[in-house]
C-alpha positions in Angstrom: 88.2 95.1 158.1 90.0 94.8 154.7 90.8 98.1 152.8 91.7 97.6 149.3 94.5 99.5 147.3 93.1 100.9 143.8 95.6 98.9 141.1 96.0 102.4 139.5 97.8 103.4 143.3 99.7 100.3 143.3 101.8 100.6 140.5 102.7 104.3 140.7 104.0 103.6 144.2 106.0 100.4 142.8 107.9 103.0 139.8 108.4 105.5 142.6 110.2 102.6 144.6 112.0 101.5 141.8 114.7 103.7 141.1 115.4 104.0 145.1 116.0 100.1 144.9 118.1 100.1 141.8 121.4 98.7 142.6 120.7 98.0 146.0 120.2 94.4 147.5 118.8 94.7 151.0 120.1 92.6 153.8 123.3 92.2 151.8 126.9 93.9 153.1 128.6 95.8 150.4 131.1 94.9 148.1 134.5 96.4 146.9 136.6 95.7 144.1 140.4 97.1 143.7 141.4 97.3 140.0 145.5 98.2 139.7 146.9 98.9 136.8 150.3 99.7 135.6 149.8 101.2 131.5 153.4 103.3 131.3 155.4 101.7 134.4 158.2 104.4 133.4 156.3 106.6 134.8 156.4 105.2 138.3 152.6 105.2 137.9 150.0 103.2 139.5 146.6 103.6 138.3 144.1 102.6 140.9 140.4 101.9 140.8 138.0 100.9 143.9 134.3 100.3 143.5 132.3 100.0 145.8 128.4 98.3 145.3 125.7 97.7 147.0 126.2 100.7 149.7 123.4 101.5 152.0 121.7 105.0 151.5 124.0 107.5 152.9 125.1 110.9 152.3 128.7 110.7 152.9 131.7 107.7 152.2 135.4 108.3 153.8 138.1 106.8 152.1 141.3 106.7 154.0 144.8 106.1 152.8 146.8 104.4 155.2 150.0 106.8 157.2 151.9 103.7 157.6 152.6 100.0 157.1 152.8 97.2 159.5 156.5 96.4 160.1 157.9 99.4 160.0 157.2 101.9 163.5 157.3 105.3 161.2 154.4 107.8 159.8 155.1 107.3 156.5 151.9 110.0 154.7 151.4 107.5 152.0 148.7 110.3 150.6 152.1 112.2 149.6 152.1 110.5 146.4 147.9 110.4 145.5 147.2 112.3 142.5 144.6 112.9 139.9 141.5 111.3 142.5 138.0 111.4 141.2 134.9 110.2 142.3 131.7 108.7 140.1 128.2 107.1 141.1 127.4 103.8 139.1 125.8 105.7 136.2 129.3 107.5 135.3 127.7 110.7 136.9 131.1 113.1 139.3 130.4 112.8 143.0 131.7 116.4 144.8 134.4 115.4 147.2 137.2 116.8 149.7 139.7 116.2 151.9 138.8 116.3 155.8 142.4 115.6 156.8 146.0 114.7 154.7 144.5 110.8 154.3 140.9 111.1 154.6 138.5 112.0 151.4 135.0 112.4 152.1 132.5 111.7 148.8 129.1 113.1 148.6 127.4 109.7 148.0 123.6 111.3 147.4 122.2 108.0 148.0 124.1 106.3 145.5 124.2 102.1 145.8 127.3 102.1 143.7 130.6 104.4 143.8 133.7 104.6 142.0 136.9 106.0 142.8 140.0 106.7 140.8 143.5 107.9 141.5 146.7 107.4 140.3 150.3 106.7 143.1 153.5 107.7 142.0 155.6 105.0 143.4 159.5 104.6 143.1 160.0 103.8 147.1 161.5 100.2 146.7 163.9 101.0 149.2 161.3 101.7 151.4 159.5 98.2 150.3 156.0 100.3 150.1 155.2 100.8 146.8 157.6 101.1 143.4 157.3 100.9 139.8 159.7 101.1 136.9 160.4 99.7 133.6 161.6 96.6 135.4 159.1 95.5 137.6 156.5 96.7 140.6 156.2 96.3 144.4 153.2 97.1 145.8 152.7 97.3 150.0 148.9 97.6 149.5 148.5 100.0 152.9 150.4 102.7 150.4 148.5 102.3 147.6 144.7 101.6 148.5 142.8 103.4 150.2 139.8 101.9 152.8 136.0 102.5 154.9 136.6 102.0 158.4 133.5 100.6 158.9 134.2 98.0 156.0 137.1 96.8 157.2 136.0 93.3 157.7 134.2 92.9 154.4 135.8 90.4 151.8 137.4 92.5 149.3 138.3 91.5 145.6 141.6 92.6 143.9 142.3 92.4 139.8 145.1 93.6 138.6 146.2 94.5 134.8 150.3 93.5 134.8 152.1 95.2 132.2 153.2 93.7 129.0 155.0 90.3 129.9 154.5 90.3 133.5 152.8 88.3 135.8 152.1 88.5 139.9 153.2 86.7 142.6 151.4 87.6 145.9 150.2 85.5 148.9 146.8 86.1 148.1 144.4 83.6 147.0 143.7 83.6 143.5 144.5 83.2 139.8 144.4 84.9 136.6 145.0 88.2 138.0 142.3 87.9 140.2 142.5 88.0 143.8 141.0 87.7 147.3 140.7 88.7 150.6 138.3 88.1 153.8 139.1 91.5 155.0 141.0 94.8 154.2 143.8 93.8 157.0 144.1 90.5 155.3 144.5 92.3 152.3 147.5 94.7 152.9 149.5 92.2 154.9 150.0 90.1 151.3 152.2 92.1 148.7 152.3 92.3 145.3 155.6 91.7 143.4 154.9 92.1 139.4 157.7 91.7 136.7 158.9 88.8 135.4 160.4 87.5 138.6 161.1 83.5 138.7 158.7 81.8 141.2 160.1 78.2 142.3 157.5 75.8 144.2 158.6 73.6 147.2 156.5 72.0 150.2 157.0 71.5 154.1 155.0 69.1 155.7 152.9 69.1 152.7 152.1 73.0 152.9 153.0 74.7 149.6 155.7 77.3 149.5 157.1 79.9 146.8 160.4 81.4 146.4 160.1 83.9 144.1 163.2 86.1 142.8 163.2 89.2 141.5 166.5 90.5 139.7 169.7 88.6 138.8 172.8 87.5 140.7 174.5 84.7 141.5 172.2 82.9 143.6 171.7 79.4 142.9 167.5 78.0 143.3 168.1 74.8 144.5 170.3 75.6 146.8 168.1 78.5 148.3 165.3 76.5 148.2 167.0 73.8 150.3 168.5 76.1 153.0 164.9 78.0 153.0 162.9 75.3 153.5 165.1 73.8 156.2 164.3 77.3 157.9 160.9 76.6 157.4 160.8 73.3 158.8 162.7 74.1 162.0 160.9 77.3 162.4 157.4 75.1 162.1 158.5 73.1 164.8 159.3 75.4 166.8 156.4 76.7 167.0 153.9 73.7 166.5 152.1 74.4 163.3 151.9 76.4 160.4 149.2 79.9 160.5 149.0 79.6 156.4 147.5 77.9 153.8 150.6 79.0 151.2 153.6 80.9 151.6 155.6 83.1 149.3 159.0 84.6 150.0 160.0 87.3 147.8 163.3 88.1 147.2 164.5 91.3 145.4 168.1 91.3 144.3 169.4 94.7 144.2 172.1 97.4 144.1 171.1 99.0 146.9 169.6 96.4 149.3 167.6 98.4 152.8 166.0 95.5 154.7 163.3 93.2 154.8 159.8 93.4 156.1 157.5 90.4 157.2 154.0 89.7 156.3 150.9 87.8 157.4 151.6 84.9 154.8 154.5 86.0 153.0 157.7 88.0 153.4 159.7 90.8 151.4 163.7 90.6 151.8 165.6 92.9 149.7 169.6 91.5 148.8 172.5 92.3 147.0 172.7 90.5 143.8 176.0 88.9 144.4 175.6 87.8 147.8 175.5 84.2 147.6 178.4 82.9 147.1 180.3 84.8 149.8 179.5 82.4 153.0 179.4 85.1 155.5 177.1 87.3 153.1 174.9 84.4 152.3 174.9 83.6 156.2 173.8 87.1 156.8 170.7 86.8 154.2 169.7 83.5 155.6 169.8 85.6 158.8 167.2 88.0 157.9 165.2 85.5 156.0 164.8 83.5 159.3 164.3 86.7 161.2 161.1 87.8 158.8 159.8 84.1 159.2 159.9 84.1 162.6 157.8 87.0 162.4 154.9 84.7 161.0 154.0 83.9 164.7 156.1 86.3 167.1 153.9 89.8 166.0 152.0 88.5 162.6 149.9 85.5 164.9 150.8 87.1 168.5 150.6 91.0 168.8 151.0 93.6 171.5 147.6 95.0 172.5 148.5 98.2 170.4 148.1 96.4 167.2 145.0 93.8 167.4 143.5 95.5 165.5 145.7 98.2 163.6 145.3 102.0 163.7 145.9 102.9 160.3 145.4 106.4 160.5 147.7 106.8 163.4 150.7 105.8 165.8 150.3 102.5 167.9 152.3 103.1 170.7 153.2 100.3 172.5 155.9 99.1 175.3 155.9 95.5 173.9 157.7 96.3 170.2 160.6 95.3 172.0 159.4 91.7 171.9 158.2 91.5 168.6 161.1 93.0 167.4 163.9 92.4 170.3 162.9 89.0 171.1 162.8 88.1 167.1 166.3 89.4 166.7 167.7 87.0 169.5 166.2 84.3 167.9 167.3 84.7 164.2 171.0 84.1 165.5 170.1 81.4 167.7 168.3 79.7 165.2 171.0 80.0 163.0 172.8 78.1 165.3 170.4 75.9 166.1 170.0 75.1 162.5 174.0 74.3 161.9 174.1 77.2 159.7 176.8 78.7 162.1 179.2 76.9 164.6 178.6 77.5 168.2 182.2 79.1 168.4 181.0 81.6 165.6 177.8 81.8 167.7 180.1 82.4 170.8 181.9 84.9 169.1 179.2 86.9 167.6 177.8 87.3 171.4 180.8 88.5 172.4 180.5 91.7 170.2 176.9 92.2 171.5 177.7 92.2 174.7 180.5 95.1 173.9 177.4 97.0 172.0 175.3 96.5 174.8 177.8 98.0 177.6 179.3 101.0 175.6 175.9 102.2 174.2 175.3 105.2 176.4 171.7 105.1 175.6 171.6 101.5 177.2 171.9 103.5 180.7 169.3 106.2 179.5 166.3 105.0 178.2 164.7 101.9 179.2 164.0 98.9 176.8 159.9 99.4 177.5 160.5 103.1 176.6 162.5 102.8 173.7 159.3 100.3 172.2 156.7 103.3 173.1 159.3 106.0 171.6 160.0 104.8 168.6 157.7 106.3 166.6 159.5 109.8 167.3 162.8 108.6 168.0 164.4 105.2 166.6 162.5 105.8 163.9 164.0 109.5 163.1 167.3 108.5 163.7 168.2 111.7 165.6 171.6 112.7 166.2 171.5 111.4 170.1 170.5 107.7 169.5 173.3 106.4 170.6 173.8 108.8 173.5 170.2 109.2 175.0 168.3 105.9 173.2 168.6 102.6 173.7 167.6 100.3 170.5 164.3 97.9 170.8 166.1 95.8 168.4 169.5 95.4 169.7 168.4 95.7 173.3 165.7 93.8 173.0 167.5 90.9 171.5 169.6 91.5 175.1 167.0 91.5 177.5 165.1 88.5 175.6 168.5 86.1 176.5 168.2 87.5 180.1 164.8 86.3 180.3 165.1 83.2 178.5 168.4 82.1 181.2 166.0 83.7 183.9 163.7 81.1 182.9 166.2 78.4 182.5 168.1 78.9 186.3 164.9 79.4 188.2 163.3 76.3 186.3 166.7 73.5 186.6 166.5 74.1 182.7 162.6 72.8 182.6 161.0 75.6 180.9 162.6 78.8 178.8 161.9 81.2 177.0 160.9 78.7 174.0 158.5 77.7 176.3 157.0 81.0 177.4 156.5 82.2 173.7 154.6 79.2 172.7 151.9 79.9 175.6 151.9 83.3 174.7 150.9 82.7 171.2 147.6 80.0 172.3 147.0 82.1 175.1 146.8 85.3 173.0 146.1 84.3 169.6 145.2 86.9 166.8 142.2 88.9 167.0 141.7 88.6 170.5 142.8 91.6 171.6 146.8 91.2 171.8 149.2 91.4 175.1 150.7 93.5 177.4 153.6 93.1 179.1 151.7 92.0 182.6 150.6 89.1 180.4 154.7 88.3 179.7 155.3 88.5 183.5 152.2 86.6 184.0 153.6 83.4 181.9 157.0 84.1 183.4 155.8 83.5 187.0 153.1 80.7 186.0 156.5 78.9 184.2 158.6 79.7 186.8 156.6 79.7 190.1 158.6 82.9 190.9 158.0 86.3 190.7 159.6 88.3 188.0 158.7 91.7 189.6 162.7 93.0 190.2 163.7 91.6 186.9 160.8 93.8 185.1 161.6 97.0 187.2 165.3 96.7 186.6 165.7 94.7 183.1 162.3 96.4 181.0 161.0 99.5 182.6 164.6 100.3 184.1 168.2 100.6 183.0 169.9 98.4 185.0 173.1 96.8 183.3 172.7 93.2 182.5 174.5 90.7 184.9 176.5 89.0 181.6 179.5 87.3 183.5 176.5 85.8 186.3 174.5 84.8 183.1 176.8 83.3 181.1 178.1 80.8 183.9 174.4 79.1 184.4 175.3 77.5 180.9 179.2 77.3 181.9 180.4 80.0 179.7 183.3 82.7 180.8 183.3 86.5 179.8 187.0 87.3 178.7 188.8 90.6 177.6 190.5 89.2 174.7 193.0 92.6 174.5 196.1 92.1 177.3 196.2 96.4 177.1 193.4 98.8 176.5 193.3 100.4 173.7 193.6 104.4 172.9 190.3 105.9 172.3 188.5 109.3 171.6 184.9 108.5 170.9 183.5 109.6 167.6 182.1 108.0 165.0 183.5 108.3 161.4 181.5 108.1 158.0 182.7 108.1 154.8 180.9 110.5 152.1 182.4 110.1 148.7 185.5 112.4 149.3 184.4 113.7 152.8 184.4 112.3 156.1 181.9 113.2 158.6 181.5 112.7 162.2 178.3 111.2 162.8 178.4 110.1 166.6 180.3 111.5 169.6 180.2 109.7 172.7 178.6 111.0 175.9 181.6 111.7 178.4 184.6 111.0 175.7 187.8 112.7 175.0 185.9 113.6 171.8 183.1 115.4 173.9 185.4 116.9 176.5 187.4 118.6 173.5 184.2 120.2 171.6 184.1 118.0 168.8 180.2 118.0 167.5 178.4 115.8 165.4 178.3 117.1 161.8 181.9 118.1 161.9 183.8 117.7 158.7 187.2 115.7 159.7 189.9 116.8 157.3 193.1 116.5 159.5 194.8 114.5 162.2 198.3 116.1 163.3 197.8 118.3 160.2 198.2 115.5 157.7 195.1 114.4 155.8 192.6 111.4 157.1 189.9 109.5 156.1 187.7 107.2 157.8 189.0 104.5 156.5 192.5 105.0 158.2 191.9 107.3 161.6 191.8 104.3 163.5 194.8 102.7 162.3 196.7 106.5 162.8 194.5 106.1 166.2 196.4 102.8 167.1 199.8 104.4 167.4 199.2 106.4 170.1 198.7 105.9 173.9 196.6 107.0 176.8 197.0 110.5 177.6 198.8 111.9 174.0 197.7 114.7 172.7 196.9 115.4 169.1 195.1 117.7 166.7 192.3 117.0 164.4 191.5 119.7 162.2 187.9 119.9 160.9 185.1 121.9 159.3 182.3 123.3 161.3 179.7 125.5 159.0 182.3 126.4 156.4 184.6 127.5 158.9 188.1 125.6 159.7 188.8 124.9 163.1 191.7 123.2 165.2 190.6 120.8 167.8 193.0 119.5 170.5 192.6 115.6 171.5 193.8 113.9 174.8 193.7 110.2 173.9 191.2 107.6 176.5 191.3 103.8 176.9 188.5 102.1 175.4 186.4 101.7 178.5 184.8 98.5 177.1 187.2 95.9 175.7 186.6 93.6 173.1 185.6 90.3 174.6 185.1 86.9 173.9 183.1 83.8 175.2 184.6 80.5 176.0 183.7 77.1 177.8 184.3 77.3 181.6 186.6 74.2 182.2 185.0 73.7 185.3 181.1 73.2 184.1 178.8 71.5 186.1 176.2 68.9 184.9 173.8 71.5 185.4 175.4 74.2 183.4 176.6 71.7 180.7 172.2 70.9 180.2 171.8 74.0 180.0 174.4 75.1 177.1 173.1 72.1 175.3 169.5 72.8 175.9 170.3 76.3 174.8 172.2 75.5 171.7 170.8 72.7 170.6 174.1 71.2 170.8 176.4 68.5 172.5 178.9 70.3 174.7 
């Protein structure tokens, strides 16, 4: 049976509906809009504006403000510099809100389809390549300066940004006209903003377009970087197959006060001294680090340890595997360089000499393992604590080490068949982004697939153990000889000097030196040797006159207080090396220096 509705009925329930559906398209995901703008960039002022449309009826929204950025292992409480935060429905109308925790605010929606949300970042952290602004031009690491839903993470978002008088934006976003996009919010934050007036110069690879964009001036020459970069590029590619992007940008910031560089999903930041370039070993050293970030395009932007696929924005990501994303990138920026003809393979030679001295007088080698050392670093490497040296090893440094045992692991076992080169290009299409990352099982898993031998004892002692790496056996698969290059040892104490305007400090002092044994302590002001003046920069050389077994006096400060510290000179109980052709190389050793270097022996 049919029951009719009375007209009369019918339309008062259609204007009660109304202003319920007003605003609100059903079956359709929200949308969110960034607005950044940048009115008095003296200031160090970002003003920041996110609306969001087209919510579903609820009674709450979170917005969270990233506590760190990708790249760099460090809590970082980005909210330290939100200020002035408001919240509005779509009719203009204040929405109550408060904080649940330092980076969390909770709005009072009230069923609101539309909200908007306003707040200003103080920003002058270039240095720290998160977020700065100042009357010559703005960086902007998005995870510092915009906040996100969790549970609209994967929604497209829309940036548009006002630049201030004069200045324009280069980003690796898609877009133009200001206005930018994104498929998701982790998309998003992994493609920074640099807005001045910074010259952007266009080159391809492979027919894939590529910007150079530099910030600052100096004496760097743009056809020349642009020819060395893109030779990077191209040998990079090959390396590893094919290109992950679309478009790439490389921003470069020439500065006074240069800290680093930090890679990106389609774009990289490296910060420089302004007259770098003309100075080969300088220049050398930036191409260096430019290599390094791009390498980082695959090896932890494509392939990522289990801890981050997908992020934790709000916390650490501990993880035993930064050691390869890190570690393992670090051995190959040098190699490359090599590889590339940038360097000589003596210079190549040479430079591995010195790491090999790092790696054997670090203290914190024998310490704290290389798998450790990646979990820790959120509370240690990262703090730079006075016992880094003593008690930490360095997922950098020592995983650079560790990633050239592995890679000659592979190439002995195999006859020179498979290497590491090998290994990381099956880890990247076995474990591709988004699925979930790796662990290192998974590395041993590809080691021993490659191999057809078990990698068990070189794990145990090499990665979750401290065992001292085997150099001189390493070396001599690719016919290469470990040397001391000094005929005597020389006299050594064990602390660490650093200059402070007029002041020297002692920064470091070595577990089980003559420095230890005599009560020296890190923080000491050093104002004496033998009761005559010193200075960083000529203890060694006043060092150099003595021998094993002298005594002598440093005189220092120690909380305002002046104290007399009696010395007896060591030998240095690592001695410089170097690393030379064995004259007696075998085919198979020769194939595998070659292999290695990419070079004719």
């Amino acid at each position: 049976m049919k029951h009719s509705i009375p007209i009369p009925a019918l339309l008062l329930c259609i204007l009660l509906w109304l202003p319920i559906c007003q605003g609100r398209s059903f079956g359709q995901s929200p949308t969110i809009l960034y607005k950044l703008a940048m009115p008095k960039p003296s200031t160090h002022l970002f003003d920041v504006e996110i609306r969001f449309e087209l919510l579903p009826a609820e009674e709450s929204l979170d917005v969270i403000l990233p506590v760190w950025r990708p790249g760099r292992y460090a809590i970082l409480d980005f909210a330290s510099g939100i200020q002035n935060f408001s919240a509005v429905d779509g009719h203009g109308r204040p929405l109550a809100w408060r904080k649940n925790d330092k980076s969390t605010w909770e709005i009072q929606c009230q069923g609101t389809s539309t909200v908007d949300v306003t707040y200003k970042v103080y920003a002058d952290e270039f240095t720290m390549r998160t977020r700065g602004l100042n009357s010559e031009h703005g960086f902007v690491d998005e995870t510092s300066v915009f906040m996100y839903v969790e549970k609209y993470r994967n929604l497209p978002v829309t940036l548009e940004v006002e630049p201030f008088h004069g200045w324009h934006v280069t980003t690796g976003l898609e877009g133009t006209h200001n206005k930018f996009t994104a498929p998701s919010y982790d998309y998003f934050i992994d493609c920074p903003l640099e807005i001045g007036t910074q010259k952007d110069f266009s080159f391809t690879v492979d027919d894939v377009p590529h910007i150079l964009s530099i910030e600052g001036e100096g004496n760097w020459n743009a056809d020349t970087l642009v020819r060395d970069i893109g030779k990077i590029v191209a040998f990079v590619k090959n390396f590893w197959g094919e290109f992950p992007y679309k478009r790439y940008v490389f921003l470069v910031e020439c500065m006074s006060n240069p800290t680093g560089a930090t890679e990106h999903l389609n774009s990289t930041i490296v910060q420089t001294g302004s007259f770098i370039f003309r100075n080969p070993e300088s220049y050398h050293s930036f191409l260096r680090n430019v290599t390094h970030e791009y390498f980082h395009t695959w090896n932890v932007k494509q392939l990522r340890p289990h801890a981050i696929d997908p992020y934790d924005f709000t916390k650490e990501n501990y993880s035993k595997e930064y050691w390869i994303a890190e570690g393992t990138t670090s051995y190959y920026d040098g190699l490359l360089m090599e590889r590339l003809g940038f360097i000589k393979p003596d210079e190549f030679l040479s430079a591995l000499a010195d790491v090999i001295r790092d790696d054997r007088q670090r203290p914190g080698n024998r310490v704290q393992s290389v798998s450790e050392a990646s979990f820790d670093v959120w509370v240690k490497d990262s703090r730079g604590t006075e016992q880094r040296l003593n008690a930490e090893s360095n997922f950098y440094a020592k995983g650079a080490t560790v990633s050239m045992a592995l890679d000659f692991q592979l190439r002995k076992l195999t006859l020179n068949k498979y290497s590491l080169d090998d290994l990381m290009r099956t880890m990247l299409k076995r474990y591709p982004l988004s699925r979930g990352g790796y662990t290192l099982g998974d590395v041993q898993q590809v080691a021993e697939e490659l191999s057809g031998t078990k990698f068990g004892t070189f794990f145990d002692d090499y990665i979750y153990g401290t065992r001292p790496l085997p150099w001189e056996e390493m070396l001599s698969w690719a016919g290469l000889e470990l040397s001391s290059k000094d005929s005597t040892k020389k006299p050594w104490v064990g602390m660490g000097l650093s200059g402070m305007g007029e002041r020297t400090m002692i920064w470091n002092v070595v577990a089980g030196s003559p420095a230890e044994s005599a009560g020296v302590e890190v923080g000491d002001e050093l104002l004496a040797l033998n009761h005559y003046r010193v200075r960083s920069s000529d203890f060694m050389s006043r060092l150099s006159e003595m021998k094993a077994g002298d005594v002598f006096t440093i005189t220092v400060f120690r909380d305002d207080k002046l104290r007399d510290i009696n010395i007896t000179a060591g030998v240095t109980p690592v001695p410089v090396y170097t690393v030379g052709k064995a004259k007696s190389a075998t085919p198979e050793q020769r194939a595998i220096y070659e292999s290695w270097l990419g070079t004719k022996w």
